[in-house]
C-alpha positions as semicolon CSV with decimal commas, in nm:
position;residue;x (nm);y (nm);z (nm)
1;X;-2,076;5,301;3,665
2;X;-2,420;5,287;3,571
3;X;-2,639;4,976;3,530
4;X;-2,647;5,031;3,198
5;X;-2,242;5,039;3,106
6;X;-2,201;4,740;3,349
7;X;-2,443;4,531;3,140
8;X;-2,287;4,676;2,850
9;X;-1,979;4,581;2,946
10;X;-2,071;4,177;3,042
11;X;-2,174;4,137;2,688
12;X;-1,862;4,248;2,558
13;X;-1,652;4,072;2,764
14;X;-1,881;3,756;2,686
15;X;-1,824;3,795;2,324
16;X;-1,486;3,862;2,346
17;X;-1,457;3,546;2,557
18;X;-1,667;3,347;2,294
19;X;-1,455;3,478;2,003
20;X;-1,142;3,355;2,195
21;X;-1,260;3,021;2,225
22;X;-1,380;3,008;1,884
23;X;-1,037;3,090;1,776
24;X;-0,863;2,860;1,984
25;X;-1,089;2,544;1,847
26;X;-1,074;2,658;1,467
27;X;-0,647;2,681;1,538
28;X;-0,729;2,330;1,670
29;X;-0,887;2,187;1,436
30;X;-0,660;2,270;1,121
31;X;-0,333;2,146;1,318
32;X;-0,518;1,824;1,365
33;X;-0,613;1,765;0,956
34;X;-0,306;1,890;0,899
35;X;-0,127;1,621;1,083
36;X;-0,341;1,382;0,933
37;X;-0,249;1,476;0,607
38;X;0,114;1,490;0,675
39;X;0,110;1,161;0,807
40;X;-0,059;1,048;0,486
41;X;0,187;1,175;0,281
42;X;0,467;1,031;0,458
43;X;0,340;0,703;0,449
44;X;0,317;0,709;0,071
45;X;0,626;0,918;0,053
46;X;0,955;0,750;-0,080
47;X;1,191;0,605;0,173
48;X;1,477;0,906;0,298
49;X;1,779;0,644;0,295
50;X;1,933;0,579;-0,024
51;X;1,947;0,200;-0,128
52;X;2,168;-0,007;-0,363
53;X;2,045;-0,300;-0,284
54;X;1,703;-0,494;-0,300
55;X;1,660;-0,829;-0,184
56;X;1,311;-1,014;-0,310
57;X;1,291;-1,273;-0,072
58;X;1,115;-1,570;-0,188
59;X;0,721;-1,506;-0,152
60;X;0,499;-1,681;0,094
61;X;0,144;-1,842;-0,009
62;X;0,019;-2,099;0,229
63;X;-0,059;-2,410;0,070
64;X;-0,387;-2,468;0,036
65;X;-0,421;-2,167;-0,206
66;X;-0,026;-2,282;-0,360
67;X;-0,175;-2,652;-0,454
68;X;-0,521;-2,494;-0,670
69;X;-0,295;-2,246;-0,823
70;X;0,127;-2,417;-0,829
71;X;0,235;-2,146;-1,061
72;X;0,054;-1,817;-0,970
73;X;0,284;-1,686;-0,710
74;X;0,620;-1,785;-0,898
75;X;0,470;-1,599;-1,208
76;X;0,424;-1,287;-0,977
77;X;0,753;-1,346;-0,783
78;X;0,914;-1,337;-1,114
79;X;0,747;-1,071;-1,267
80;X;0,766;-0,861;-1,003
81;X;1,151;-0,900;-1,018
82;X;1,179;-0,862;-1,389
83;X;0,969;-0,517;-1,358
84;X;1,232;-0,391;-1,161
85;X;1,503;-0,477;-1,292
86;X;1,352;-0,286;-1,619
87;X;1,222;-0,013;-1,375
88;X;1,659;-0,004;-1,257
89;X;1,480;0,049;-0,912
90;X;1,820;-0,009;-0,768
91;X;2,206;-0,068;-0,861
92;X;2,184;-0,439;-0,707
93;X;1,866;-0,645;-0,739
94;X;1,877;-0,962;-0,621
95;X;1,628;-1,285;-0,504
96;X;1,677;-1,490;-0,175
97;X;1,482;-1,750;-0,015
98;X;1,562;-1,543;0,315
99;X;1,776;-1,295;0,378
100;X;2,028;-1,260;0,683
101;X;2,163;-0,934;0,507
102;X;2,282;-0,703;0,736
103;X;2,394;-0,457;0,505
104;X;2,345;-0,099;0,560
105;X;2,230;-0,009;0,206
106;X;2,002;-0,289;0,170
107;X;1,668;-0,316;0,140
108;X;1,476;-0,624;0,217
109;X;1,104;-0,666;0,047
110;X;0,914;-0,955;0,194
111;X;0,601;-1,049;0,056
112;X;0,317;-1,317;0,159
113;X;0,019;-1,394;-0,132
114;X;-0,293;-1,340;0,119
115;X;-0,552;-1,392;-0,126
116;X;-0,558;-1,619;-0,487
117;X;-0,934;-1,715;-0,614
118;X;-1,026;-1,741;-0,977
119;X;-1,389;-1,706;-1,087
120;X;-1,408;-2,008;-1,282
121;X;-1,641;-2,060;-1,603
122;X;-1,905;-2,310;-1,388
123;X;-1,959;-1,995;-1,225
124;X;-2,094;-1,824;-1,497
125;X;-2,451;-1,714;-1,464
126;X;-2,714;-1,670;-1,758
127;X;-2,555;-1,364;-1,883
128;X;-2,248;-1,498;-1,888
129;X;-2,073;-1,308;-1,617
130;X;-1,861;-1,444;-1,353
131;X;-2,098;-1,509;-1,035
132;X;-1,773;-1,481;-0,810
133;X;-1,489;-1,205;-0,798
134;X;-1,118;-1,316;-0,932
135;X;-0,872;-1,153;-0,679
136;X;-0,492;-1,195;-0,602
137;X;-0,373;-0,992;-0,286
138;X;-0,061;-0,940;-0,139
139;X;0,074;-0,838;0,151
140;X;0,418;-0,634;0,116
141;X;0,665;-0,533;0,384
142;X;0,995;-0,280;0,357
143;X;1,244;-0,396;0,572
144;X;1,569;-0,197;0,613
145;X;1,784;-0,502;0,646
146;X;2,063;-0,320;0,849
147;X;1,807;-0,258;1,164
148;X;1,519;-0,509;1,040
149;X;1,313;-0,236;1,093
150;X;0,963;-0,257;0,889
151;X;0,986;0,072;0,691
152;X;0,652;0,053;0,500
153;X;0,373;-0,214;0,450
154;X;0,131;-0,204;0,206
155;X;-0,165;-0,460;0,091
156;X;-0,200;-0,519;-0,263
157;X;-0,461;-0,681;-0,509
158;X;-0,581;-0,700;-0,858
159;X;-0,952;-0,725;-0,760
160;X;-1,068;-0,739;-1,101
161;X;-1,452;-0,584;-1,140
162;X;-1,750;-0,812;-1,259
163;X;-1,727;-0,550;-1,560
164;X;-1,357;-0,664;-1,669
165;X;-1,453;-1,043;-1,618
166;X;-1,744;-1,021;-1,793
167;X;-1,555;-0,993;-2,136
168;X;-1,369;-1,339;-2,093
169;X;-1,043;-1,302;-2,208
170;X;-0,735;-1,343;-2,012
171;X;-0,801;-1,144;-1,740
172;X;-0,768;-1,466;-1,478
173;X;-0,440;-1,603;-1,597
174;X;-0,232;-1,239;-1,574
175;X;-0,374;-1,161;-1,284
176;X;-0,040;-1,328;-1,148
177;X;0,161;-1,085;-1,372
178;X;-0,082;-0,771;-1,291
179;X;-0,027;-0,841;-0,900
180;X;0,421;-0,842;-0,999
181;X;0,356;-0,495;-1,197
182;X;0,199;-0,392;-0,883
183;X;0,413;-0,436;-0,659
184;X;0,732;-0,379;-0,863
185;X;0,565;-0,024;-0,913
186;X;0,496;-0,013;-0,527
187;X;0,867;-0,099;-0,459
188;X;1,014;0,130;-0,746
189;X;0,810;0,383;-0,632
190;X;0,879;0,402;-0,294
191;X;1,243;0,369;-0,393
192;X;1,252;0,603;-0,633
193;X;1,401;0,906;-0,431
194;X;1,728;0,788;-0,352
């Protein structure tokens, strides 16, 4: 071989090389979004076991935002329960201040009010908008109450804009109910395949 066709010859084996490496990264790289957005999916996809049964165990606020607010989380407990039953989420729907179910079909939805501030009208600045945020936030676990094994958790909240409490209204006091639709729709949701 001349000089030449052994030159010739390193720079096609370097680009063949190159190619091959470019290959195996860009095969790389879509298996890893793809996994990403499976796993995505899955976590928002509805739950593979069938249910006839879910248990609303009493929620859980902690009492310094309970004794501002006495009502607020019964409101949303309620709601939330009354949603579903209209949503027929499940054959059985039932409330309990805890549940020692160990049934197989049952599912167990536990939820604790994390966050409960109203903006109130003292706040208001010179244009008449709320200075501070209104929010109600929940935290919401699936528990399969057979293995009491956390199937899906999920943090909720009404986190109104300063453009929707600008206009007054009711927006503050059904914030309660908004946060129940919310999760009843979560729940019904997540349900929904069986």
């Amino acid at each position: 071989m001349t000089p030449k066709t052994i030159k010739h010859n390193k720079i096609i084996l370097f680009i063949l090389i190159y190619l091959c490496i470019f290959f195996t990264m860009s095969c790389a790289k879509l298996i890893a979004v793809k996994s990403v957005e499976e796993a995505s999916f899955i976590k928002d996809a509805p739950l593979e076991k069938i249910y006839k049964k879910i248990i609303i165990q009493k929620f859980e606020v902690d009492q310094d935002l309970e004794k501002d607010f006495p009502d607020a989380t019964v409101i949303c407990e309620s709601t939330a329960m009354n949603e579903l039953l209209k949503e027929n989420a499940a054959p059985k729907i039932e409330k309990a201040r805890l549940s020692t179910s160990r049934e197989a079909a049952a599912l167990i939805v536990k939820t604790r009010i994390t966050t409960l501030k109203l903006a109130s009208s003292s706040a208001r600045g010179l244009s008449g908008a709320f200075m501070g945020n209104s929010e109600m936030a929940a935290n919401v676990k699936l528990i399969d109450a057979e293995t009491r094994k956390t199937l899906r958790k999920i943090n909720l909240s009404t986190n109104k804009s300063s453009a929707t409490e600008s206009h007054g209204g009711s927006s503050d006091s059904s914030m309660p109910y908004d946060l129940g639709k919310m999760i009843a729709e979560y729940i019904a949701k997540t349900v929904r395949g069986n």
